[in-house]
C-alpha positions in Angstrom: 10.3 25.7 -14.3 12.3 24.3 -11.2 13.4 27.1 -9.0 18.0 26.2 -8.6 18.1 23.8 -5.6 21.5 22.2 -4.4 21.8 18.4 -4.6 23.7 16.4 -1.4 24.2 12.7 -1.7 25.0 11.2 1.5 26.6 8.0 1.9 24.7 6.8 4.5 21.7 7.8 6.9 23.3 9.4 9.8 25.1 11.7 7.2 21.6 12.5 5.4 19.8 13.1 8.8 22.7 15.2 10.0 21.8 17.1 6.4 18.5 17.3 7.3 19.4 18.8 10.6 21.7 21.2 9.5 19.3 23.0 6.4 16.3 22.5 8.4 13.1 23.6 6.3 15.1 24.3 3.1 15.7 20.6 2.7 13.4 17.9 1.2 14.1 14.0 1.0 14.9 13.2 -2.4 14.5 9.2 -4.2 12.5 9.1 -7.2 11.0 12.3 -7.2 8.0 11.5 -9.2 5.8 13.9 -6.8 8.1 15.9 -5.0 9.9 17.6 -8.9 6.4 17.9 -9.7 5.5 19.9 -6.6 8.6 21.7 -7.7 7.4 22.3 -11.0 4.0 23.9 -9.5 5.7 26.4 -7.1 3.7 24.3 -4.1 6.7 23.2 -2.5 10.3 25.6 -3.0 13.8 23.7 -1.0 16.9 24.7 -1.7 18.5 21.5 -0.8 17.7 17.6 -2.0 18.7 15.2 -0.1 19.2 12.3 -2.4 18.9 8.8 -0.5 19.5 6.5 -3.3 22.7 5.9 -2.6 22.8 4.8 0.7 23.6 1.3 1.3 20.6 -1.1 2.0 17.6 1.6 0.9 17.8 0.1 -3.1 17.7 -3.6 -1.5 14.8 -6.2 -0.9 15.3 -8.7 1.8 14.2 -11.0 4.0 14.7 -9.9 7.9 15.4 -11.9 10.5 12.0 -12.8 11.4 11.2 -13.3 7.8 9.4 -10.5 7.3 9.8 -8.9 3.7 11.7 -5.5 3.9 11.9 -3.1 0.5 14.0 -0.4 1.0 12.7 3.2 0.6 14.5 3.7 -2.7 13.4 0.3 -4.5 11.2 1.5 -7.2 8.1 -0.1 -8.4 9.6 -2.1 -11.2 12.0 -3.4 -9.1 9.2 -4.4 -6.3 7.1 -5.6 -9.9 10.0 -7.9 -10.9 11.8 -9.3 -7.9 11.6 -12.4 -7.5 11.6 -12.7 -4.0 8.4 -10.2 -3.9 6.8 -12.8 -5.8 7.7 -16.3 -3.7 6.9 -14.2 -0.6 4.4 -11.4 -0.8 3.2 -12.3 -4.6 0.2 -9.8 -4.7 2.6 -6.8 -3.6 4.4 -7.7 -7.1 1.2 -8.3 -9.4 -0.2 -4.6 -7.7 3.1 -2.7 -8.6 2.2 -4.2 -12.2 -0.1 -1.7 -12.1 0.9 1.4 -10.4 0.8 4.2 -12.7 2.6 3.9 -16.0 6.1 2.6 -16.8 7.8 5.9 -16.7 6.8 6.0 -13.2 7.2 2.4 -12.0 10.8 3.1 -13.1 11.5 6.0 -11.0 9.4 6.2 -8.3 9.8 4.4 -4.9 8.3 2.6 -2.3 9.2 5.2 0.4 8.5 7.9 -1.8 5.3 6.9 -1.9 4.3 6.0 1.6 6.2 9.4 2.7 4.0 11.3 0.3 1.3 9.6 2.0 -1.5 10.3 -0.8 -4.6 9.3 -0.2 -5.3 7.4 -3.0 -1.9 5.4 -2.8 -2.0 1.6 -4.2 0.7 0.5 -1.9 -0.6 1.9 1.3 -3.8 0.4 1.1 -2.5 -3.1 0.2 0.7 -2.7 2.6 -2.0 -2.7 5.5 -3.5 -6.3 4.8 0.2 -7.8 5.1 0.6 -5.7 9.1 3.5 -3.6 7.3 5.4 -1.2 9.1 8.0 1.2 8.3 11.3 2.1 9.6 12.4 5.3 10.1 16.1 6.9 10.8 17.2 10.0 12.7 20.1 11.4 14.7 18.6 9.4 17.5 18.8 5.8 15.6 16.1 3.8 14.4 12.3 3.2 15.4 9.7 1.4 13.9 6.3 2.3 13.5 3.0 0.6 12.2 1.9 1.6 8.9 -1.4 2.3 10.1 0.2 4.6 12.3 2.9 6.3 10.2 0.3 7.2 8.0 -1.6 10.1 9.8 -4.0 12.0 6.9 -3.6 13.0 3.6 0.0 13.9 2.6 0.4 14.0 6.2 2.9 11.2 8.1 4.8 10.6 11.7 8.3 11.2 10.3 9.8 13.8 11.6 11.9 16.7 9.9 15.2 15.2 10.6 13.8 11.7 9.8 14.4 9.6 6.8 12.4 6.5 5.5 14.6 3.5 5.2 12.5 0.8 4.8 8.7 -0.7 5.0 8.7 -4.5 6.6 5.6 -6.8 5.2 4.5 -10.0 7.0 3.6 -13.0 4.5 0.5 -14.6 4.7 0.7 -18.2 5.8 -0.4 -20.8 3.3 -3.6 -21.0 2.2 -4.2 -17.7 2.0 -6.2 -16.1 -1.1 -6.2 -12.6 -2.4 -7.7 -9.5 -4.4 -6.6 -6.5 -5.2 -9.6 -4.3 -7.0 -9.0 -0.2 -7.5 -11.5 1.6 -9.7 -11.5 5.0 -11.3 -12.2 7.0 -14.3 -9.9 9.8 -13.7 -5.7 9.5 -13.7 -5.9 8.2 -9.8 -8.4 5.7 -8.5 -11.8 6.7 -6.6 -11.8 3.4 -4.9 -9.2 0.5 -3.6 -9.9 -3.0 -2.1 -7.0 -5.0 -0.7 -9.2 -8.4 0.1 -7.4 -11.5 1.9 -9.3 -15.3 3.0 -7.1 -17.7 5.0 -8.9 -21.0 4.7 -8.7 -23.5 7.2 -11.2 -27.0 8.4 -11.5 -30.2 7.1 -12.1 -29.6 3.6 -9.9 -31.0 2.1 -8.5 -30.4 -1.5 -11.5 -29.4 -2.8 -11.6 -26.0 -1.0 -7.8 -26.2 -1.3 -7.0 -27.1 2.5 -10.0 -25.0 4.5 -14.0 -24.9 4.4 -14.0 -22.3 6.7 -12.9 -18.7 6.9 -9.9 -18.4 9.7 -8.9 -15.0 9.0 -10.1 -11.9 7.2 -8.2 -8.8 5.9 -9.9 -6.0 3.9 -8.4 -2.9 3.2 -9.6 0.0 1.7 -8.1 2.9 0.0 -8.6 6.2 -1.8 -12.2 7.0 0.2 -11.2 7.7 3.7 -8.6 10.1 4.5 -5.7 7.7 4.7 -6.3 4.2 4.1 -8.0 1.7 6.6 -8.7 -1.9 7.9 -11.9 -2.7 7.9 -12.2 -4.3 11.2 -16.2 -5.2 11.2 -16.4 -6.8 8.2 -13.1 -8.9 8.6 -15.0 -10.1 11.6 -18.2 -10.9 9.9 -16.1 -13.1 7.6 -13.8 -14.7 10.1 -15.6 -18.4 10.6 -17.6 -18.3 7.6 -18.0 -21.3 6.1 -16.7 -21.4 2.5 -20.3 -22.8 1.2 -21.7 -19.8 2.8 -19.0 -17.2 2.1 -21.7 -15.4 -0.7 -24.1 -14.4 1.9 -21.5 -13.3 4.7 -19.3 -10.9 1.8 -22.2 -9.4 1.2 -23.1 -8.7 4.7 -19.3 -7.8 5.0 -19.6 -5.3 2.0 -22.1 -3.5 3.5 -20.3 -3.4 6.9 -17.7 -2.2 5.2 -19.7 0.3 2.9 -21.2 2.3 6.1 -17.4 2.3 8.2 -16.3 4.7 5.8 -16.2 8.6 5.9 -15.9 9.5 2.4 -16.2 13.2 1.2 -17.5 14.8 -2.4 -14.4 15.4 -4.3 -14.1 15.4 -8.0 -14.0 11.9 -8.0 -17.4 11.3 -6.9 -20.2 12.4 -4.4 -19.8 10.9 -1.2 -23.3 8.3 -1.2 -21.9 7.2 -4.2 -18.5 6.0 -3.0 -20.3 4.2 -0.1 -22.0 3.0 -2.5 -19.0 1.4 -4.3 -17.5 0.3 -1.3 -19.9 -2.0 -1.0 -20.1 -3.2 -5.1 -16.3 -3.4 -5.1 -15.4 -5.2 -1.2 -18.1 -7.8 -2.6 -16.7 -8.0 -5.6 -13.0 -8.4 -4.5 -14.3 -11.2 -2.0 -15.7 -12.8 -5.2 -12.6 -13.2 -6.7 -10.8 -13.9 -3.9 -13.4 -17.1 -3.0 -12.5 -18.0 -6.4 -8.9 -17.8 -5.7 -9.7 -20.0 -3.0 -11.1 -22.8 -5.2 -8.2 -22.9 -7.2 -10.4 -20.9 -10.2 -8.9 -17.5 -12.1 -11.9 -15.4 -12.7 -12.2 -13.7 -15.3 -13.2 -10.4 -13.8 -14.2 -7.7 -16.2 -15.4 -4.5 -14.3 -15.3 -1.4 -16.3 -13.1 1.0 -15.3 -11.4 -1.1 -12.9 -7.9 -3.2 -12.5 -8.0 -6.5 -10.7 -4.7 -7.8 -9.5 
C-alpha cells in the first residue's frame, strides 16, 4: 500500500526546484512513476511530497536544438519517443529500441528522464543514448548545466543531479549518413543480462555496393546491463575504426573479444560473471554482424534465442 504523500504540480522549473528546496529529503521527482510508485509500494523509498514535472512547458516536447541535436524532454514517455516522427528521420534506432522497452503499459507512462534519473543498470536507453554522445540537462535554483551522459550517470541508481535538481531534457547527436546500426539486449529474466548499442560509419571509394564506404571511419559500441552503469567500449571501437569492410569479420571478432575482457561484470542472479564475459563477446560480434549487414543494404534475419534485435 502507498504510504499518503502530497502531490505539487509546478508550472515551471524554477517553481519545482524551489519545491525541491523547500521539503528537502521529503520530496521526490515525480513523471511517470513506473519505478519510483513501485519503490513506494515496497516501503524502500517513503516522501511525503511528489513533485510532478509533467506539466512544465517544454519537458513533454521533442525537438530539434539549435545545433541540431535531438532533445526529448524528461517527461516524453517511451511511446511518444517510439512514435515520433522526428525520432525516426533523425535518431531512427532510438525509436525502433523504445519499441521494445518493457511492455505497453510501461512505454505509456514511463519517461525518458525517469529513466536516466533512475539510472538502472540494466536501462535500454542509457546504453544506446551513449553511442549517439547524449547528454543531459539539468535545472536548479542556480539555472541550467549540461553534463555528459557518461558522466551524469555515476553507478547503479546512482547519478550527478543534485537534490534540488530536476532533469529537463537528454540532447542526442545524429549520426551522419552512412552510418549503420544494432541494437542486441539478451535475457531470460523480466530485465536483460546483456545490451549492445553497435554503430559502423562507412566511408572510401566503394562505391554503391558497400553503400558509399569500404572502409570503417568510425566505431561506436556500447554496452549495457554488465558493468555497473553502462560504457563505451573504447578498444574495440578502435580496433574497428579503418577496417576494411571485406575484412570487417575478422576485426569484430577481434573487437568482441576486446570488448569481452574491458568489462567488470559481477555474479548476480542473472548470470555468473565468466559467463557474461563470455556473452559480451557472442553478442558485440553478433550485433557487428548485423550491423555489416545493415551496411550492405541487407535486413538480417537475426534469430537469437532469448534476445531482441532492434
Amino acid at each position: 500500500m502507498l504510504r499518503p504523500f502530497t502531490l505539487h504540480r509546478p508550472e515551471t522549473a524554477e517553481e519545482a526546484c524551489a519545491l525541491l528546496v523547500e521539503l528537502g529529503e521529503d520530496a521526490a521527482v515525480y513523471a511517470g512513476g513506473t519505478e519510483l510508485l513501485l519503490l513506494m509500494k515496497l516501503g524502500m523509498l517513503r516522501p511525503r511530497h511528489l513533485v510532478d514535472v509533467k506539466r512544465i512547458p517544454g519537458f513533454s516536447a521533442i525537438s530539434l536544438d539549435e545545433g541540431a541535436r535531438l532533445t526529448i524532454g524528461a517527461a516524453v514517455t517511451h511511446r511518444t519517443v517510439e512514435q515520433s516522427a522526428l525520432v525516426r528521420a533523425r535518431c531512427p534506432l532510438v525509436g525502433t529500441v523504445a519499441r521494445h522497452v518493457a511492455n505497453v503499459r510501461v512505454r505509456n507512462v514511463g519517461t525518458v528522464g525517469g529513466n536516466l534519473a533512475f539510472a538502472d543498470p540494466h536501462s535500454d536507453l542509457a546504453t544506446l543514448f551513449l553511442t549517439f554522445d547524449a547528454s543531459v540537462e539539468l535545472q536548479s535554483p542556480r539555472g541550467r548545466r549540461e553534463l555528459p551522459l557518461d558522466d551524469f550517470v555515476l553507478g547503479p541508481w546512482e547519478t550527478a543531479r543534485t537534490s534540488n535538481e530536476v532533469v529537463s531534457s537528454v540532447k542526442l547527436t545524429p549520426w551522419p549518413a552512412e552510418t549503420h546500426a544494432a541494437y542486441v539486449k539478451f535475457g531470460v529474466h523480466e530485465r536483460p543480462t546483456l545490451a549492445i548499442a553497435a554503430m559502423l560509419r562507412l566511408a572510401g571509394t566503394g562505391g554503391s555496393r558497400h553503400h558509399g564506404g569500404d572502409r570503417v571511419a568510425e566505431a561506436r559500441i556500447a554496452i549495457g546491463c554488465v558493468n555497473p552503469r553502462p560504457m563505451r567500449m573504447a578498444g574495440a571501437e578502435a580496433r574497428l575504426t579503418g577496417a576494411s569492410v571485406t575484412d570487417l569479420e575478422h576485426a569484430a571478432r577481434e573487437a568482441s573479444d576486446i570488448a569481452a575482457a574491458g568489462v567488470d561484470p559481477a555474479d548476480d542472479l542473472y548470470g555468473a560473471a565468466d559467463y557474461k564475459r563470455e556473452m559480451v563477446s557472442v553478442f558485440v560480434r553478433r550485433a557487428l554482424r548485423v550491423a555489416a549487414a545493415r551496411a550492405r543494404g541487407a535486413e538480417p534475419v537475426a534469430r537469437f534465442p532469448h534476445a531482441v534485435v532492434a
